[in-house]
N, CA, C and O atoms as a Tripos MOL2 file, in Angstrom:
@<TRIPOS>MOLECULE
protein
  300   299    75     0     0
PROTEIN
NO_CHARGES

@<TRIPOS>ATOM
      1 N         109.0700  108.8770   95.7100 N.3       1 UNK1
      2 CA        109.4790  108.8220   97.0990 C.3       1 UNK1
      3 C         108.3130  109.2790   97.9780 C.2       1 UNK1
      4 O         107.4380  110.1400   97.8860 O.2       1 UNK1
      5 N         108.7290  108.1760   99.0310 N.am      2 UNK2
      6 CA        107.3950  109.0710  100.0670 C.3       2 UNK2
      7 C         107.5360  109.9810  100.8650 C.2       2 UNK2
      8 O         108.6100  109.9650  101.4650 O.2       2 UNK2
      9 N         106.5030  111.1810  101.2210 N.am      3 UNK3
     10 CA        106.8450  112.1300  102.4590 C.3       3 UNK3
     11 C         106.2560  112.0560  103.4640 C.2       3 UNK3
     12 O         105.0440  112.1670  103.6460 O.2       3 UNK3
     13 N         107.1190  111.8520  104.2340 N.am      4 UNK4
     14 CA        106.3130  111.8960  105.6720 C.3       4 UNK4
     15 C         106.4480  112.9500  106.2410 C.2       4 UNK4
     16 O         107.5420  113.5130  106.2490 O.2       4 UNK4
     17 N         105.1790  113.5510  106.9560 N.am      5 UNK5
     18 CA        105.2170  114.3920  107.9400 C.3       5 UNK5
     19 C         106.1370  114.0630  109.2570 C.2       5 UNK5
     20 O         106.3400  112.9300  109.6930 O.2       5 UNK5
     21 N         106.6910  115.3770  109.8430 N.am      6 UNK6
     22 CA        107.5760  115.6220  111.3770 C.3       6 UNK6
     23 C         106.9190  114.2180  112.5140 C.2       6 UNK6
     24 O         107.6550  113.6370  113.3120 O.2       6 UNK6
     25 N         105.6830  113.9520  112.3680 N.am      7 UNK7
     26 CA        105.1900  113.0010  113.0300 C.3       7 UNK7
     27 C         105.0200  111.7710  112.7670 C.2       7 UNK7
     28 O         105.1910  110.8810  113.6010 O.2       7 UNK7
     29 N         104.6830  111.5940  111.6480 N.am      8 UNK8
     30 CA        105.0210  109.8350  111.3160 C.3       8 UNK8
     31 C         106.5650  109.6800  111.2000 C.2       8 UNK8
     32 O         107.0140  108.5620  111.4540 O.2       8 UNK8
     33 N         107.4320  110.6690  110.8450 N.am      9 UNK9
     34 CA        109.0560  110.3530  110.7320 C.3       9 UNK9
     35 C         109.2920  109.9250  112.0480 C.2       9 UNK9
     36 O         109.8300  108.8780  112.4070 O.2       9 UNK9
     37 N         108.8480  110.8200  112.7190 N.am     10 UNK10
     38 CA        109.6900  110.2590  114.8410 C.3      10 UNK10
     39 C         109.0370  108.8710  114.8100 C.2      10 UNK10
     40 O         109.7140  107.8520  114.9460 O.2      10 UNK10
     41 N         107.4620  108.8440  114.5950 N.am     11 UNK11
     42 CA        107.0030  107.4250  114.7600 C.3      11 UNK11
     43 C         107.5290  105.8810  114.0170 C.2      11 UNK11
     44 O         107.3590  104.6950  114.2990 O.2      11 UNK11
     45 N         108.2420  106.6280  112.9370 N.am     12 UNK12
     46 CA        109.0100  105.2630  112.6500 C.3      12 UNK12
     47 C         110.0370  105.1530  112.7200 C.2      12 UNK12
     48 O         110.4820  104.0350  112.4590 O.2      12 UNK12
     49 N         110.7830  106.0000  113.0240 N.am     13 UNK13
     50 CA        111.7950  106.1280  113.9290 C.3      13 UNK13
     51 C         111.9180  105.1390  115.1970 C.2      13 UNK13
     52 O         112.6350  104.1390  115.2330 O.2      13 UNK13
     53 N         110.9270  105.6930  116.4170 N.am     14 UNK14
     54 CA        110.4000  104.8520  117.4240 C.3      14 UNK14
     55 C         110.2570  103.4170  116.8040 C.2      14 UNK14
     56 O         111.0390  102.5620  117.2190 O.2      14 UNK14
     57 N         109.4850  103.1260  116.0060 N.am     15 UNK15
     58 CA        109.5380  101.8820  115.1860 C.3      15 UNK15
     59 C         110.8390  101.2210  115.1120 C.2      15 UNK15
     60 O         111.0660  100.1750  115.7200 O.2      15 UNK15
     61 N         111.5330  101.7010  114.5160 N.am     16 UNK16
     62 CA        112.6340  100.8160  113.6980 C.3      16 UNK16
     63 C         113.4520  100.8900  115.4820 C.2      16 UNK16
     64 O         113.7890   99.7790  115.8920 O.2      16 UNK16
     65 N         113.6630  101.7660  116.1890 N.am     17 UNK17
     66 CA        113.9170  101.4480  117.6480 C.3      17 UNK17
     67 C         113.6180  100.4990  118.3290 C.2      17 UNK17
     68 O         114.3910   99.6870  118.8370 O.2      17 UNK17
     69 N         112.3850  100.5350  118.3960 N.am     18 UNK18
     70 CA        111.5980   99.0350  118.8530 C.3      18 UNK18
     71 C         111.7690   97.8780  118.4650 C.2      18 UNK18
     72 O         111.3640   96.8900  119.0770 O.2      18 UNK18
     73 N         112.5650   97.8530  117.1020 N.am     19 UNK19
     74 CA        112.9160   96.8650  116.7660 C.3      19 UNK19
     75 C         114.4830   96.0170  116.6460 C.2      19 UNK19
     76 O         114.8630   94.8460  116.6360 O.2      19 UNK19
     77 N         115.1050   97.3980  116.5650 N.am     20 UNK20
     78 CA        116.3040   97.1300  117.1780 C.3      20 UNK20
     79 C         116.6550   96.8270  118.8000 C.2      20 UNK20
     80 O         117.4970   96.1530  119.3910 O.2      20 UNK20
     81 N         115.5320   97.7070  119.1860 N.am     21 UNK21
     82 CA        116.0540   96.9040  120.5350 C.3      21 UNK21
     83 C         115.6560   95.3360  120.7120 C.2      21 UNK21
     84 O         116.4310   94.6180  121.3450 O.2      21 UNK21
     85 N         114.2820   94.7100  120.0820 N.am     22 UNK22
     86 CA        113.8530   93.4270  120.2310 C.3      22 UNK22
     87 C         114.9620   92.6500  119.6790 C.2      22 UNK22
     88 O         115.3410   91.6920  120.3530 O.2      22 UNK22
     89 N         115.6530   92.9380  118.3720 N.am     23 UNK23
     90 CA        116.7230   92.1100  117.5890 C.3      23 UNK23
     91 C         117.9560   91.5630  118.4650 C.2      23 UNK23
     92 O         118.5060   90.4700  118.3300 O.2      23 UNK23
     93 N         118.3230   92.7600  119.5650 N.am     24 UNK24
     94 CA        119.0880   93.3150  120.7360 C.3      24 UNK24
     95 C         119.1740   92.3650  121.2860 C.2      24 UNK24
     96 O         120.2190   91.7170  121.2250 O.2      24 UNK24
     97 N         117.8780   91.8570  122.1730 N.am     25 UNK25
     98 CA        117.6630   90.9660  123.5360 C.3      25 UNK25
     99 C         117.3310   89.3950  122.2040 C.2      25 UNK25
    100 O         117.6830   88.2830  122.5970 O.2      25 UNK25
    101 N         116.9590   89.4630  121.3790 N.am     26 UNK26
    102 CA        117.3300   87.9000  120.5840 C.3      26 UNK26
    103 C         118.9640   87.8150  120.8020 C.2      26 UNK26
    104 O         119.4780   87.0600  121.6260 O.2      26 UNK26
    105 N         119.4810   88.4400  120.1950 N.am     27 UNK27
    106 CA        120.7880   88.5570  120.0500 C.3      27 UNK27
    107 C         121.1910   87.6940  121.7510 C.2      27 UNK27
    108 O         121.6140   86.5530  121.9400 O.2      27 UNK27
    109 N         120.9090   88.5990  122.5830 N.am     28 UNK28
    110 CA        121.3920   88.0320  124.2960 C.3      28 UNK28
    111 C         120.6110   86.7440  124.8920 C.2      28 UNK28
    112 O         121.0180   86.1800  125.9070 O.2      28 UNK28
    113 N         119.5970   86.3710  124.2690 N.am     29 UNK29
    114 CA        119.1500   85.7250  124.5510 C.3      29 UNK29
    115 C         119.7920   84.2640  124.0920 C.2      29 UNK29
    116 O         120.0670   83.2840  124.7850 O.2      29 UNK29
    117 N         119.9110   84.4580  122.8430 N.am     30 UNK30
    118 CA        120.2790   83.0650  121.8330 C.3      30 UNK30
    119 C         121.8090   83.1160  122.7720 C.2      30 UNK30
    120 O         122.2370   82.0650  123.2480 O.2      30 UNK30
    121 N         122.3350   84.0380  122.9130 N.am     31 UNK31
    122 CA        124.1730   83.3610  123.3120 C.3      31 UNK31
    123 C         123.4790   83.0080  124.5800 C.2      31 UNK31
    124 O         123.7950   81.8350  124.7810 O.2      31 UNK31
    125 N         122.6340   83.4410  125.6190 N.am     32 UNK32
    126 CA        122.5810   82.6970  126.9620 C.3      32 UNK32
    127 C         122.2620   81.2940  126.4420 C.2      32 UNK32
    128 O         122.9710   80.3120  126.6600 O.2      32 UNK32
    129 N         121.0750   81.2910  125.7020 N.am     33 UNK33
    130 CA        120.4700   79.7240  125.1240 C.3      33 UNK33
    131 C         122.0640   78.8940  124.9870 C.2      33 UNK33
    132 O         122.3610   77.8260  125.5230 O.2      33 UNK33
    133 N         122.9700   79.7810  124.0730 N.am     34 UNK34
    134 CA        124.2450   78.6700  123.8480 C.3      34 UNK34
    135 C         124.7150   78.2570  124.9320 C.2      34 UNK34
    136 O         125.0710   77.0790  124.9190 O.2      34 UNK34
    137 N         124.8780   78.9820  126.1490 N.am     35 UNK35
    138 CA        125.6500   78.9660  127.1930 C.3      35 UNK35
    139 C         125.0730   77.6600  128.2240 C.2      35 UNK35
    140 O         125.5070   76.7320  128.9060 O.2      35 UNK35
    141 N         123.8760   78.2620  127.8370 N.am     36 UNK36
    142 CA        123.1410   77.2000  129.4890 C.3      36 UNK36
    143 C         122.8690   75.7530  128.8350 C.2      36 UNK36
    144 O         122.6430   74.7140  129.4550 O.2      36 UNK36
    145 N         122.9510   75.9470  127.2480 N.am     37 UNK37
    146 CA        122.6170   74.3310  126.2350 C.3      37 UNK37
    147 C         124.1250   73.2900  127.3080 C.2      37 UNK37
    148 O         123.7060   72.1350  127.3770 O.2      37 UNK37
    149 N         124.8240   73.3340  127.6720 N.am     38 UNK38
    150 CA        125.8040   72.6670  128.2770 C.3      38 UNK38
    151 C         125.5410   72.6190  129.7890 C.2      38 UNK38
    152 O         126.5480   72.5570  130.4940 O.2      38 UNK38
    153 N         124.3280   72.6400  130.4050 N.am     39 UNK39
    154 CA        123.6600   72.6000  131.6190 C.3      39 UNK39
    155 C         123.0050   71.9240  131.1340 C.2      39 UNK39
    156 O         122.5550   72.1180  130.0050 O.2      39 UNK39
    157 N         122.6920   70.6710  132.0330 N.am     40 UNK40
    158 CA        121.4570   69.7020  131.3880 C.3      40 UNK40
    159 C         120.8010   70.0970  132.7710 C.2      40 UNK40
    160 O         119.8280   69.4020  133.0610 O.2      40 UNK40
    161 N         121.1380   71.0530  133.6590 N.am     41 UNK41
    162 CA        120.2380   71.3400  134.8090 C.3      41 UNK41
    163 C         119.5110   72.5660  134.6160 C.2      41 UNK41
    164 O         118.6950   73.1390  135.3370 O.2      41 UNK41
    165 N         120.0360   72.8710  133.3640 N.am     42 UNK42
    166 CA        119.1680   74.4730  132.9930 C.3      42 UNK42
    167 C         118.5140   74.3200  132.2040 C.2      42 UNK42
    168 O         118.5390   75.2420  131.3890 O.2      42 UNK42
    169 N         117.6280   73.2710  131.9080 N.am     43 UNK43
    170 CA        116.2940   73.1990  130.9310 C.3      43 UNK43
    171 C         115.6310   74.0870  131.1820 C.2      43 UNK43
    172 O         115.5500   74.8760  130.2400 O.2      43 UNK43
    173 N         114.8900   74.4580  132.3480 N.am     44 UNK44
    174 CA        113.8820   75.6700  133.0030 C.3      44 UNK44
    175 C         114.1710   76.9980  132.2360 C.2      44 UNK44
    176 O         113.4960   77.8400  131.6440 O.2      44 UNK44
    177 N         115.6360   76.7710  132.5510 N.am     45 UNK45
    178 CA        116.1190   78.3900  132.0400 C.3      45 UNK45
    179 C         116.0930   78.9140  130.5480 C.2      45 UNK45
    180 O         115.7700   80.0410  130.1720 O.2      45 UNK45
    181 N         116.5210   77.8040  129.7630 N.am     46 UNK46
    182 CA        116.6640   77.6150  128.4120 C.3      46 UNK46
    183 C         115.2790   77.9900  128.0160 C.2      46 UNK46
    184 O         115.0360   79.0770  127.4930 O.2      46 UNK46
    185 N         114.2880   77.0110  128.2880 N.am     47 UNK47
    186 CA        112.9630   77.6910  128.0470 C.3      47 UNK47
    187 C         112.3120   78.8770  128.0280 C.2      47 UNK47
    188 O         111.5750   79.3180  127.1450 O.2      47 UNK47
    189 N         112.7080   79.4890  129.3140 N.am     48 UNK48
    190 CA        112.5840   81.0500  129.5840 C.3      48 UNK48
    191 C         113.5300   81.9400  128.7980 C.2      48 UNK48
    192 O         113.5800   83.1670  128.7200 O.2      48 UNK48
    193 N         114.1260   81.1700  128.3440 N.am     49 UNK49
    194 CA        115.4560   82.4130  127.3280 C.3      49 UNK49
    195 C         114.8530   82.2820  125.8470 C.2      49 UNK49
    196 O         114.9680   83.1070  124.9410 O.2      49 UNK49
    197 N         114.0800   80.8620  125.8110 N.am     50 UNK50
    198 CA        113.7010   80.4350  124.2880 C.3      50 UNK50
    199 C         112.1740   81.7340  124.0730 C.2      50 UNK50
    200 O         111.8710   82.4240  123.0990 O.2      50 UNK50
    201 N         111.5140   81.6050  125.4730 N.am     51 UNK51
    202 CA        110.1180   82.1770  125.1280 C.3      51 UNK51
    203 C         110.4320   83.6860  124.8540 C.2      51 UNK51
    204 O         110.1300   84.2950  123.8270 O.2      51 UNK51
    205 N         111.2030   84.2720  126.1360 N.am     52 UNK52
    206 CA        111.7860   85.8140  125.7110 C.3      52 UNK52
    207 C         111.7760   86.0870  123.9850 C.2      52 UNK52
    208 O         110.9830   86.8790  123.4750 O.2      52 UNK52
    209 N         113.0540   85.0910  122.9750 N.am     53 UNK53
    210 CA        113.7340   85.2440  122.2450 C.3      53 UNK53
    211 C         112.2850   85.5270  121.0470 C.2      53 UNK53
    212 O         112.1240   86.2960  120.0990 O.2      53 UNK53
    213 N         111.4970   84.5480  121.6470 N.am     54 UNK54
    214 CA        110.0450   84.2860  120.5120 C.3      54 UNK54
    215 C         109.2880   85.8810  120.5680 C.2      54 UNK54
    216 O         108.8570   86.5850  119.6550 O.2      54 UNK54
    217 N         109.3380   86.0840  121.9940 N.am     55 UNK55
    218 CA        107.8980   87.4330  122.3550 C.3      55 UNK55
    219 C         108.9500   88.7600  121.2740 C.2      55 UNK55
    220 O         108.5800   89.6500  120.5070 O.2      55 UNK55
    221 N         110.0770   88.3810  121.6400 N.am     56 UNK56
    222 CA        111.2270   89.4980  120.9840 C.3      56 UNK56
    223 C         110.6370   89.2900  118.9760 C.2      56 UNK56
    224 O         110.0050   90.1700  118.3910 O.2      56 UNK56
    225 N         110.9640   88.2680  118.4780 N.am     57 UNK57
    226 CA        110.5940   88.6830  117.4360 C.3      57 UNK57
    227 C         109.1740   88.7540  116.8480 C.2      57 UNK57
    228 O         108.8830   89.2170  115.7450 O.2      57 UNK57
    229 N         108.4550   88.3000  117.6240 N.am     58 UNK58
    230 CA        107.1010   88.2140  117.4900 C.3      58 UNK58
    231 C         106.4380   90.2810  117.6220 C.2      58 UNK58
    232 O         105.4780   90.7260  116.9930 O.2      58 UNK58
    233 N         107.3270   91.0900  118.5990 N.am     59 UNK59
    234 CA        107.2750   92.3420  118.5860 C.3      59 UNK59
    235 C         108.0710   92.4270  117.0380 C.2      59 UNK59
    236 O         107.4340   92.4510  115.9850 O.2      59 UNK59
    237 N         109.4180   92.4650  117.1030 N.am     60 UNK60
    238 CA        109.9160   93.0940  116.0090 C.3      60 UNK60
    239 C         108.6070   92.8430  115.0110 C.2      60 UNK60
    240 O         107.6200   93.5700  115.1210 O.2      60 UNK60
    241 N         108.6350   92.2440  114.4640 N.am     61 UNK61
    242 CA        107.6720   91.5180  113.4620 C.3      61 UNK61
    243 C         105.7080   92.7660  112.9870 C.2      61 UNK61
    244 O         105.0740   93.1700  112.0120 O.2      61 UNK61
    245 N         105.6700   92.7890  114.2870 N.am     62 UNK62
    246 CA        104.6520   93.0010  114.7870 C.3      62 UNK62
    247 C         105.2260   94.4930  114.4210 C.2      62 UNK62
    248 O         104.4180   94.8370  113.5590 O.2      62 UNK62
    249 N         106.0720   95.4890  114.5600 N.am     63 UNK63
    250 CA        106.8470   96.4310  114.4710 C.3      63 UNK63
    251 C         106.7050   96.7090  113.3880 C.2      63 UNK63
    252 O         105.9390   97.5120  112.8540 O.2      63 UNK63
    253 N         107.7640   95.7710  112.8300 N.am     64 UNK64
    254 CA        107.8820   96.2200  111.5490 C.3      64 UNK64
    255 C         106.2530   96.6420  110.4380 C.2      64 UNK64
    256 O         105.8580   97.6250  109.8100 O.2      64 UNK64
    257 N         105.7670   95.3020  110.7040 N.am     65 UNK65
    258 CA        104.1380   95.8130  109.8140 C.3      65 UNK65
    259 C         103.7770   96.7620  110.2580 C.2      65 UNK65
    260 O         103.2720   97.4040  109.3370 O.2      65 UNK65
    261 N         103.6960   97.4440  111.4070 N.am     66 UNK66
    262 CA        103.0180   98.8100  111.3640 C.3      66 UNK66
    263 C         103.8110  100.0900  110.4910 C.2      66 UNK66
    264 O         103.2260  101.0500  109.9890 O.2      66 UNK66
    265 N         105.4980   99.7980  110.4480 N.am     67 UNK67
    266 CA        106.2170  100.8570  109.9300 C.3      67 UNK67
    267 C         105.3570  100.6650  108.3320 C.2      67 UNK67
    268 O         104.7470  101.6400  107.8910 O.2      67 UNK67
    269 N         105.3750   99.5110  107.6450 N.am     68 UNK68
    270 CA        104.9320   99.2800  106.2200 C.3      68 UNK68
    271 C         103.6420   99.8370  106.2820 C.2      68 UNK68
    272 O         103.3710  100.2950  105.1720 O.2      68 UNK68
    273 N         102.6480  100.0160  107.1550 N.am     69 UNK69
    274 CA        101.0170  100.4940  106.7500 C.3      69 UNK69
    275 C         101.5590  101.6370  107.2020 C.2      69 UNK69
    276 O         100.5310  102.2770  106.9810 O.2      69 UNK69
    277 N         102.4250  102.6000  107.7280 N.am     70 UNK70
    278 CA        102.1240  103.9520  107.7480 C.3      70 UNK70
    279 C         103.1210  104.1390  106.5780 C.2      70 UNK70
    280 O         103.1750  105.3270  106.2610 O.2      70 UNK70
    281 N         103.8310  103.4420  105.9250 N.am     71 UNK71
    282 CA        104.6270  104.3260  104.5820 C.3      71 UNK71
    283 C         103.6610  104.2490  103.3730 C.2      71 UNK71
    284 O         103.6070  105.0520  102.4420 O.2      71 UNK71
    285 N         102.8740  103.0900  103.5600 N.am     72 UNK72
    286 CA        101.1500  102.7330  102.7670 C.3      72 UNK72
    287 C         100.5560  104.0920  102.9310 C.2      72 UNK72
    288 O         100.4170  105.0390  102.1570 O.2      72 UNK72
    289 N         100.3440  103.9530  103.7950 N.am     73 UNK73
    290 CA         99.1100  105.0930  104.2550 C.3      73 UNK73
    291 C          99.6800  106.7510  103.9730 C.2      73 UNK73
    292 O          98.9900  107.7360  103.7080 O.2      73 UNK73
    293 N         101.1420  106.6620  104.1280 N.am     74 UNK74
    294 CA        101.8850  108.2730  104.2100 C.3      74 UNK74
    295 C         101.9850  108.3870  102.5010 C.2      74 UNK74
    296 O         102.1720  109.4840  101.9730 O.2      74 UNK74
    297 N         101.8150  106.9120  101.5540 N.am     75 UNK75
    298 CA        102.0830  107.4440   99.9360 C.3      75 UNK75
    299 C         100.8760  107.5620   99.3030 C.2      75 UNK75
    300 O         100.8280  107.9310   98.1290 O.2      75 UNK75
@<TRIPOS>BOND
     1     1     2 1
     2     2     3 1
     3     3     4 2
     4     3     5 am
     5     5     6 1
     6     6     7 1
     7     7     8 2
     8     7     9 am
     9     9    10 1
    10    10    11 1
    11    11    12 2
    12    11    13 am
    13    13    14 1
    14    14    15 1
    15    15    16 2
    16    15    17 am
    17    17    18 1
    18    18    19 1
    19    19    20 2
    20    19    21 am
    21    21    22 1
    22    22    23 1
    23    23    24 2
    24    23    25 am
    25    25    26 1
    26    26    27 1
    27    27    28 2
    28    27    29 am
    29    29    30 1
    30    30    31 1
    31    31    32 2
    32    31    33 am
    33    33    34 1
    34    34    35 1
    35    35    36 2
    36    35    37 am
    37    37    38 1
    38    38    39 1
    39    39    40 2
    40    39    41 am
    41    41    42 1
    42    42    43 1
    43    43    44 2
    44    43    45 am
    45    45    46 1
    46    46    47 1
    47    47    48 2
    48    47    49 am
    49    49    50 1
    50    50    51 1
    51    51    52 2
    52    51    53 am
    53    53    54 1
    54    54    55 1
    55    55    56 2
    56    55    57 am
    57    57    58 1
    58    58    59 1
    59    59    60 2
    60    59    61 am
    61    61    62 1
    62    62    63 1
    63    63    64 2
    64    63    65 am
    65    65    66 1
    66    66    67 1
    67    67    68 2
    68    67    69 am
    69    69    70 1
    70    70    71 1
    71    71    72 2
    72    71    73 am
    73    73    74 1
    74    74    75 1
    75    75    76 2
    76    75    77 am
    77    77    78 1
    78    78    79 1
    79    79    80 2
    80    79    81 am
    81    81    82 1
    82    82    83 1
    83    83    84 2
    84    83    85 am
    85    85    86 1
    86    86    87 1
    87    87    88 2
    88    87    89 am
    89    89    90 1
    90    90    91 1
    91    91    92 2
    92    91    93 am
    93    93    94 1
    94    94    95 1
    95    95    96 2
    96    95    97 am
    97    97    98 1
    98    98    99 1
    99    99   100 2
   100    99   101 am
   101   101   102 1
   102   102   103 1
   103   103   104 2
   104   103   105 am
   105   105   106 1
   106   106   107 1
   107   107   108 2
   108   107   109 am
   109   109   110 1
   110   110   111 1
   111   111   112 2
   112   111   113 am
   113   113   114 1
   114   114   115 1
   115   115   116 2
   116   115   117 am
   117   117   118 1
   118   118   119 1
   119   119   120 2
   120   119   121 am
   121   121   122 1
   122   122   123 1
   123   123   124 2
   124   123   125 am
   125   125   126 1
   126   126   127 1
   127   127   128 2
   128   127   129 am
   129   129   130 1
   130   130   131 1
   131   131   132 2
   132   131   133 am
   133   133   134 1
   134   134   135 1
   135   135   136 2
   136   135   137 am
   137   137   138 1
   138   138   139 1
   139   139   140 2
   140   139   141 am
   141   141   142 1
   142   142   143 1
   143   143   144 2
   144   143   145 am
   145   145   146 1
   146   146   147 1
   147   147   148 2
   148   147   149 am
   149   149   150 1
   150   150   151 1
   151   151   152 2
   152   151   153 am
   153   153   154 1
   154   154   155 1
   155   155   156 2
   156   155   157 am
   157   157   158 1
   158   158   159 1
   159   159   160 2
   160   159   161 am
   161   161   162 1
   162   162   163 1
   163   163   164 2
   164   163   165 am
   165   165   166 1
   166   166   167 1
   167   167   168 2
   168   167   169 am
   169   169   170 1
   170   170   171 1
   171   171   172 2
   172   171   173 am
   173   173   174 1
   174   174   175 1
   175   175   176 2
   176   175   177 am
   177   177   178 1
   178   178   179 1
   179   179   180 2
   180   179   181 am
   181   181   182 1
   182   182   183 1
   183   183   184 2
   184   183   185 am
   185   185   186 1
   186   186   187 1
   187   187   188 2
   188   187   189 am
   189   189   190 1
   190   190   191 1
   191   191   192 2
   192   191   193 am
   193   193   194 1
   194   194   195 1
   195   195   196 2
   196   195   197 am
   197   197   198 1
   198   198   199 1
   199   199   200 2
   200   199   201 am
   201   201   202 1
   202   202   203 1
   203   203   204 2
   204   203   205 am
   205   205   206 1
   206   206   207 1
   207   207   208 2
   208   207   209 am
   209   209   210 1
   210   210   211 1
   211   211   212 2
   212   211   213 am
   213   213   214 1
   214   214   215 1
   215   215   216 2
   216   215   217 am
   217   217   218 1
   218   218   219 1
   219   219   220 2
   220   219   221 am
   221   221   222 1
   222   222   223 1
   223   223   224 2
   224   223   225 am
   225   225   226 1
   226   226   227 1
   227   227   228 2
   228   227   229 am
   229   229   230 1
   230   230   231 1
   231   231   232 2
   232   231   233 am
   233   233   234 1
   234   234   235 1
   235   235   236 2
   236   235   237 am
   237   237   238 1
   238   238   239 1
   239   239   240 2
   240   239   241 am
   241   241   242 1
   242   242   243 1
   243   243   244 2
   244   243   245 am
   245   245   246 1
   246   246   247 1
   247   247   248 2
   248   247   249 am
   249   249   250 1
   250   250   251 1
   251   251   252 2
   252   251   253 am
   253   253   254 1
   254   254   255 1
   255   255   256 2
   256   255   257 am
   257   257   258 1
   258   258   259 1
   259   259   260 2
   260   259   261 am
   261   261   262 1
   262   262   263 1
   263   263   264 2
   264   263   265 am
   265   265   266 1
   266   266   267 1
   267   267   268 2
   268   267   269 am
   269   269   270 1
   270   270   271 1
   271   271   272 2
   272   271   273 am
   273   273   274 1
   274   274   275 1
   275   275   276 2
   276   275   277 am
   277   277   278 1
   278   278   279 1
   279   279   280 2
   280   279   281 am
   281   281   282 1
   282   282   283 1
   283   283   284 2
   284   283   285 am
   285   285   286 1
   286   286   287 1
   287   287   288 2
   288   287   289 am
   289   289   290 1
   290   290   291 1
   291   291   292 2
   292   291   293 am
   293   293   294 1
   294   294   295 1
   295   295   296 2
   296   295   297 am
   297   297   298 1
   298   298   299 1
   299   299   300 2
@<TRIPOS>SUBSTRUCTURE
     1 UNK1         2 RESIDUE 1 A UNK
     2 UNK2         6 RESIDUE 1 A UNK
     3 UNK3        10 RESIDUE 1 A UNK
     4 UNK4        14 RESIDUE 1 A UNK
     5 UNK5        18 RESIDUE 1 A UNK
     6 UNK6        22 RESIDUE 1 A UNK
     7 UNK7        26 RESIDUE 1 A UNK
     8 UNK8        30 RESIDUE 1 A UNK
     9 UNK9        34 RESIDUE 1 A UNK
    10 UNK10       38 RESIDUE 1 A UNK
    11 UNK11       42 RESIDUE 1 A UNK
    12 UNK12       46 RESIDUE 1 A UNK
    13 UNK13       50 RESIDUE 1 A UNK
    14 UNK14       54 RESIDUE 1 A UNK
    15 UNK15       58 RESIDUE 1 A UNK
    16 UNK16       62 RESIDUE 1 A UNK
    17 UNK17       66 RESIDUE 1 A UNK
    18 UNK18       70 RESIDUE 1 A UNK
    19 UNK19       74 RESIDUE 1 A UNK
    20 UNK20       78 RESIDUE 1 A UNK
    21 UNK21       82 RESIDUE 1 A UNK
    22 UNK22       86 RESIDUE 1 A UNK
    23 UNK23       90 RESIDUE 1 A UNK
    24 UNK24       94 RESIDUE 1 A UNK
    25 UNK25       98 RESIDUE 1 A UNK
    26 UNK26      102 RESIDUE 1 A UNK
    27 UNK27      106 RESIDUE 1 A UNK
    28 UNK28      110 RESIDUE 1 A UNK
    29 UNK29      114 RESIDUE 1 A UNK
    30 UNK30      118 RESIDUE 1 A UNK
    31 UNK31      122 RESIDUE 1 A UNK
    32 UNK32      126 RESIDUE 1 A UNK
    33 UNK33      130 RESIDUE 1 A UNK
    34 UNK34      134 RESIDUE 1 A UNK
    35 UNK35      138 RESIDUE 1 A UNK
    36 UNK36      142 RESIDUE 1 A UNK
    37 UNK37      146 RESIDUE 1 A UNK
    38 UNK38      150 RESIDUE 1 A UNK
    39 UNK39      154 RESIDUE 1 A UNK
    40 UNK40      158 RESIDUE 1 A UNK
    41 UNK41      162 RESIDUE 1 A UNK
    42 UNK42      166 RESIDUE 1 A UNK
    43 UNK43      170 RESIDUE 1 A UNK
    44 UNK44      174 RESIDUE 1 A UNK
    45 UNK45      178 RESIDUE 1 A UNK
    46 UNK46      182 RESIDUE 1 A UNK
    47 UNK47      186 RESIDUE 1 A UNK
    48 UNK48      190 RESIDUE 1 A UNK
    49 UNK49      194 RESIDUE 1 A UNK
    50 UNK50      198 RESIDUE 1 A UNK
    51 UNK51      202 RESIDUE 1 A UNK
    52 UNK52      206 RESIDUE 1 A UNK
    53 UNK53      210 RESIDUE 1 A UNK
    54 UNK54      214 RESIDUE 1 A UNK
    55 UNK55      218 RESIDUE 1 A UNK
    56 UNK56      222 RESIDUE 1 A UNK
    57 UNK57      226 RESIDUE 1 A UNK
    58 UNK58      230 RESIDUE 1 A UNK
    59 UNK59      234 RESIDUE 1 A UNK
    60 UNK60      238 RESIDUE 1 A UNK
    61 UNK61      242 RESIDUE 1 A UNK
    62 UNK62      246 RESIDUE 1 A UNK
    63 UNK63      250 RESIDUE 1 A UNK
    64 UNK64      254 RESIDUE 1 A UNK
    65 UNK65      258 RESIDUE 1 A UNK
    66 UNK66      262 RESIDUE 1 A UNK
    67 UNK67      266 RESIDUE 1 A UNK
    68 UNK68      270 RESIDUE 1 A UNK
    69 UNK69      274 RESIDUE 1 A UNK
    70 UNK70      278 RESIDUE 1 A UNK
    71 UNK71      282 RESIDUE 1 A UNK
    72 UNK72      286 RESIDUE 1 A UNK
    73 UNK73      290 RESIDUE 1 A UNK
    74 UNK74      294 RESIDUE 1 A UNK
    75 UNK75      298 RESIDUE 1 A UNK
């Protein structure tokens, strides 16, 4: 098992936060995407809900690999 110090624990903590909240706004994003898909006048919008949904997991993502190099780095 690995140990982490009082300070990398909060930091991946913060981590796995950061990523729940990004999972969060996919989550709100994709039901707006469902909602406005029955607007053929909300293409604009759809797009802007699609790019959000991308930057969202593109963080999680981005998140998560840093939690894996500090449990690397903490063993």
């Amino acid at each position: 098992m690995v140990s982490l110090d009082d300070k990398e624990a909060a930091a991946i903590r913060e981590d796995v936060h950061t990523i729940n909240n990004a999972l969060n706004v996919v989550s709100m994003q994709g039901e707006l995407v469902k909602v406005l898909a029955s607007d053929s006048a909300a293409a604009g919008r759809i797009c802007a809900a699609m790019d959000a949904l991308l930057e969202e997991c593109r963080k999680a993502g981005e998140t998560a690999s840093n939690i894996s190099r500090r449990i690397k780095a903490a063993g």
